[in-house]
N, C-alpha and C positions, 0 to 999 in steps of 0.2 A: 504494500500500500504506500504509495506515493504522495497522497495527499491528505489534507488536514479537513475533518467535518466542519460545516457552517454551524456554527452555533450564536447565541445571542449570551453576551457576559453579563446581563443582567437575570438572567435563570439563577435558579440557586444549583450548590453541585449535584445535588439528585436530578435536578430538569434535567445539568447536563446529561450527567450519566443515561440517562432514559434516553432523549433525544439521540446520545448515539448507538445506544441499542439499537435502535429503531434501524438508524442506517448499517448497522451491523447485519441485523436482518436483512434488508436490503440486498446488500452483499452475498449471504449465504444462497439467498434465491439463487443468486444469477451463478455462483460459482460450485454450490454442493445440491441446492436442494434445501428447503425449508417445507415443514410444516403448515399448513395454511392456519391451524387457529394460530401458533407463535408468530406467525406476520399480523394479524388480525389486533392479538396481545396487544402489541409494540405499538401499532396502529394508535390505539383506544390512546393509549397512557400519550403516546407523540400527541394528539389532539388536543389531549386535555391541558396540554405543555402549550402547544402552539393551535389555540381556536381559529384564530386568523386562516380565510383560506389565501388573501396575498401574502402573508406571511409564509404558508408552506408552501405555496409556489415560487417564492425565493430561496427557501431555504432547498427546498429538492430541487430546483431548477440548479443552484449552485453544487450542491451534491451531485447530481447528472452531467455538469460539465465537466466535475474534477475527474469522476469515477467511468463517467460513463454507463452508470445503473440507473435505470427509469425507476423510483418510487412509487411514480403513478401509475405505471405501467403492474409493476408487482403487486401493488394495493388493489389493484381494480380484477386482477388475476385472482386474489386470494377473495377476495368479494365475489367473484363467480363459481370458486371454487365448494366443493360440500365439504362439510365439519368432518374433518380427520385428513382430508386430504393432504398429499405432498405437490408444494408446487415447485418447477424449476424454471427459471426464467433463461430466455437467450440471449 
């Protein structure tokens, strides 16, 4: 990993930590495989972190340029997906 998560320094250190769970997950999609409720999890908790939806269109938008992993692409994958499912993202 080459690059550094976006985050906001006015979170407190739990926000952050959750927050890069979230793109941790992210990441798992696309490289091993994740579970759909554990994206779904991270999901719930990132929200409640960042309600804003232009907020998390910056934040994953900047996440997508550094990484190159769609967020929105994985979230809306595990949203289609049924409860147990494994998703892998390309």
């Amino acid at each position: 990993m080459e690059y550094q998560y976006p985050i906001n320094y006015s979170w407190t250190t739990d926000e952050i930590v959750d927050v890069i769970k979230f793109f941790e997950a992210i990441e798992k999609a696309y490289e091993k495989g994740i579970d759909r409720d554990e994206v779904m999890n991270v999901y719930r908790r990132f929200k409640e972190i960042v309600p804003s939806k232009a907020e998390e269109k910056t934040l994953c938008g900047e996440f997508e340029e550094m990484s190159g992993y769609s967020s929105y692409r994985t979230v809306k994958k595990a949203k289609e997906a049924s409860i147990g499912d494994r998703i892998k993202m390309k």
